[in-house]
C-alpha positions, 0 to 999 in steps of 0.5 A: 500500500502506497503512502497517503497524502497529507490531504487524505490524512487530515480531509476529514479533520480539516473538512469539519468547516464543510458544511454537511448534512447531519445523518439522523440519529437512530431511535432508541427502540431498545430502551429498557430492554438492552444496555450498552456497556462501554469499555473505555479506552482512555483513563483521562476520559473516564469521569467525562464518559460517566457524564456522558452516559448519564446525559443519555440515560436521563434523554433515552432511559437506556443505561450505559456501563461505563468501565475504563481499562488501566493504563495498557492493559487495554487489550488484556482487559477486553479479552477478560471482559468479552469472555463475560456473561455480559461483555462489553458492547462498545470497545476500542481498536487500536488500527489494523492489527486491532482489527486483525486480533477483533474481527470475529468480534468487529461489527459492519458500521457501514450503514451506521448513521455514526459512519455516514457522518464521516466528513471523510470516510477514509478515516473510517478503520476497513477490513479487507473486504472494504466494510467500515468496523470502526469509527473514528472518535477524534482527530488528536496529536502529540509532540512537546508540550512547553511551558510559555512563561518558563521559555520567556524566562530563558530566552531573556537570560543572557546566552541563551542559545534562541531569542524565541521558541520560533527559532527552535527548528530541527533538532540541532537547535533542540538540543542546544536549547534544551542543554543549556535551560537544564544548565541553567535550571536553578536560575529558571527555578526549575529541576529540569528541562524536561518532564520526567521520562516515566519508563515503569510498566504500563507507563512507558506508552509515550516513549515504546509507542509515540516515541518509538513511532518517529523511526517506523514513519520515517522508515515507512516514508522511505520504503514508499509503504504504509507498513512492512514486516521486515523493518531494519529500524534504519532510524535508530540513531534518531530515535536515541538521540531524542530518547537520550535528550530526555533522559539526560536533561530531565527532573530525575537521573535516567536509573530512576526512570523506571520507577516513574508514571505519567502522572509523575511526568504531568504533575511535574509538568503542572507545578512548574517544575520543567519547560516540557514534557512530550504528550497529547493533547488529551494532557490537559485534563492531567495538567488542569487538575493537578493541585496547585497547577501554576500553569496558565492556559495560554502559556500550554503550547505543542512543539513539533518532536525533532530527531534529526531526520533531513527537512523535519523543520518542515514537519507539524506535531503527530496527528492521527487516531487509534481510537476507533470504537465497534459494536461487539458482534457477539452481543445480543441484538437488544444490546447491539440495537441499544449500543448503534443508538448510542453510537449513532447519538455520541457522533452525530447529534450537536448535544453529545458533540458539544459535551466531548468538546466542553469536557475535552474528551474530544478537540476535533472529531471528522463528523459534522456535528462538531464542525462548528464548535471550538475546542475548550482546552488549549492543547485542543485549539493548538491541534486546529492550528497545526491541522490548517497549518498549509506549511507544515506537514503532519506526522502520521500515526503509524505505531497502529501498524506495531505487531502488538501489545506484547511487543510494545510492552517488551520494547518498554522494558528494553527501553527501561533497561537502556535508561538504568544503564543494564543495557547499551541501544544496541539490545533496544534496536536488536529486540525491536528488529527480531521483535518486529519480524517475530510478530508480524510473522505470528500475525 
């Protein structure tokens, strides 16, 4: 499969200023005699979903269960949920492989009001027999998440290596800048450059998944495909010199890495304890509500990730989904029923639209009841921003095509290795290249 454009990854989020007709919602027929059981992917988004939830009950009476899966423990929580008298309704796919492992599970959403209302149905997840089994919930993106103030601060001082964070292009400059605000942490007030880098198991998605997925887009970019079972990890260079930049100029020394949660990272982050961390824009309920967050809005903006790959000054943040979400083809037909109602009601009807927008589960979403509203957090409206930013072009999720959540988890634990010094890059890049050809092979 050929490469896709950056037009045909980003129609669907950038066409949300296209005015289109708005599929009709489902009725609920089903109403107390089947309920929907959500099996939520995204812990940050758990108290926004049970809000949700309730909002459908008290407008249809039908119940919706909503259960969050911990953090990377998603897949193995499913296969213990759907084995269940009552298993879940609605559950995630991670991309393709995920509906490689789920399609006995996946329903055909083709004729769904939820898939109809796709402002671009190629963001829509296809089997190979071209039927729609998962529907996108939102466009997102992740990169370095900088503290404005704290950078103004540094590029006032005399010395410092750029005079605004516009001259921070390609990771040379990057490197330069964050070398020298780690050298000069104790005048910034600050423990470190950056955020610490949070390694323990399960905790560890940002550096084995949206790290690791700059060396494969850059390598798939090469090869001309879309994915490939024979990876060489050619960017191997590239991907340790950014893992190292944040290892090296962090809040804590490498060898306690592995000790350290994503909360760890965004509390850090929210008390003003660092200039960056890498994460999403799903981070700014983590930030918000820390206590005594010192953070202001308007000082949260992203930062392309750079890794010293040719013409990355050209490049945006990380833009894409994983987050696709399927009626469980298993359920009953009362629950299926229910559960395309609610899914019908959660993506196409302006209520449910406008309350993921203001609870900042959603920023930007290719359906067309979200064209009009703006995202309510700051690392959301920075997401439209770089979307119709004509001159940069994104990079695309392609961690989707990784050969599985084991192979993920262990690329963590080399990682983990690599930062507590038991073992050199040479025994992160060797696993991920037997692993790599391993799994795809298994799958």
């Amino acid at each position: 499969m050929r490469l896709v454009s950056r037009r045909s990854v980003l129609g669907g989020s950038a066409a949300l200023a296209v005015a289109a007709t708005l599929a009709a919602c489902g009725e609920s027929a089903s109403s107390g005699e089947g309920g929907v059981y959500f099996l939520n992917f995204k812990p940050e988004a758990e108290e926004a979903f049970k809000a949700i939830a309730e909002a459908y009950k008290t407008k249809t009476g039908v119940e919706v269960k909503v259960v969050t899966a911990a953090a990377g423990k998603y897949e193995e929580t499913l296969t213990s949920e759907v084995a269940k008298s009552a298993p879940p309704t609605l559950f995630n796919i991670n991309g393709p492989v995920g509906l490689a492992n789920w399609k006995d599970y996946a329903t055909d959403l083709s004729d769904t009001a939820a898939a109809k209302a796709l402002t671009d149905s190629s963001l829509a997840l296809k089997g190979d027999d071209g039927k729609i089994y998962g529907v996108p919930l939102a466009t997102e993106g992740y990169g370095i998440i900088y503290n404005k103030a704290i950078l103004d601060k540094y590029f006032a001082m005399d010395g410092a290596k750029a005079a605004s964070v516009d001259e921070i292009k390609g990771f040379a400059k990057l490197k330069e800048v964050v070398e020298d605000i780690q050298a000069k942490k104790d005048d910034l007030g600050i423990s470190g450059a950056f955020a610490a880098t949070s390694l323990s198991p399960g905790e560890d998605w940002r550096f084995q998944t949206h790290l690791a997925n700059y060396p494969v887009f850059y390598e798939l970019r090469d090869l001309g495909v879309t994915d490939s079972n024979d990876l060489k990890l050619t960017y191997s260079e590239n991907y340790k010199q950014i893992f190292d930049l944040y290892l090296n100029n962090s809040t804590i020394a490498p060898t306690e890495a592995s000790a350290k949660a994503v909360t760890d990272s965004m509390a850090e982050f929210a008390l003003g304890q660092c200039a960056f961390v890498q994460n999403g824009n799903w981070a700014w309920s983590q930030i918000s509500e820390v206590g005594g967050n010192t953070v202001k809005e308007e000082d949260i903006h992203f930062l392309p990730i750079y890794v010293g790959v040719e013409g990355e000054e050209k490049c945006g943040i990380a833009l894409g989904t994983e987050n696709y979400l399927t009626i469980n083809a298993e359920a009953s037909d009362a629950a299926k029923e229910a559960t395309q109602a609610f899914l019908n009601w959660l993506l196409t009807d302006a209520e449910a639209a406008k309350m993921l927008v203001e609870k900042s589960v959603v920023s930007v979403s290719p359906y067309s009841a979200f064209s009009s509203l703006t995202p309510a957090d700051p690392l959301g409206k920075e997401i439209v921003s770089y979307l119709n930013n004509e001159a940069l072009s994104p990079v695309n999720w392609v961690f989707q095509t990784f050969p599985s959540q084991e192979f993920k988890d262990q690329l963590g634990q080399h990682l983990s290795q690599y930062a507590s010094g038991k073992e050199d890059w040479t025994a992160v890049k060797d696993y991920f290249v037997k692993g790599w050809a391993e799994g795809k092979g298994k799958a």
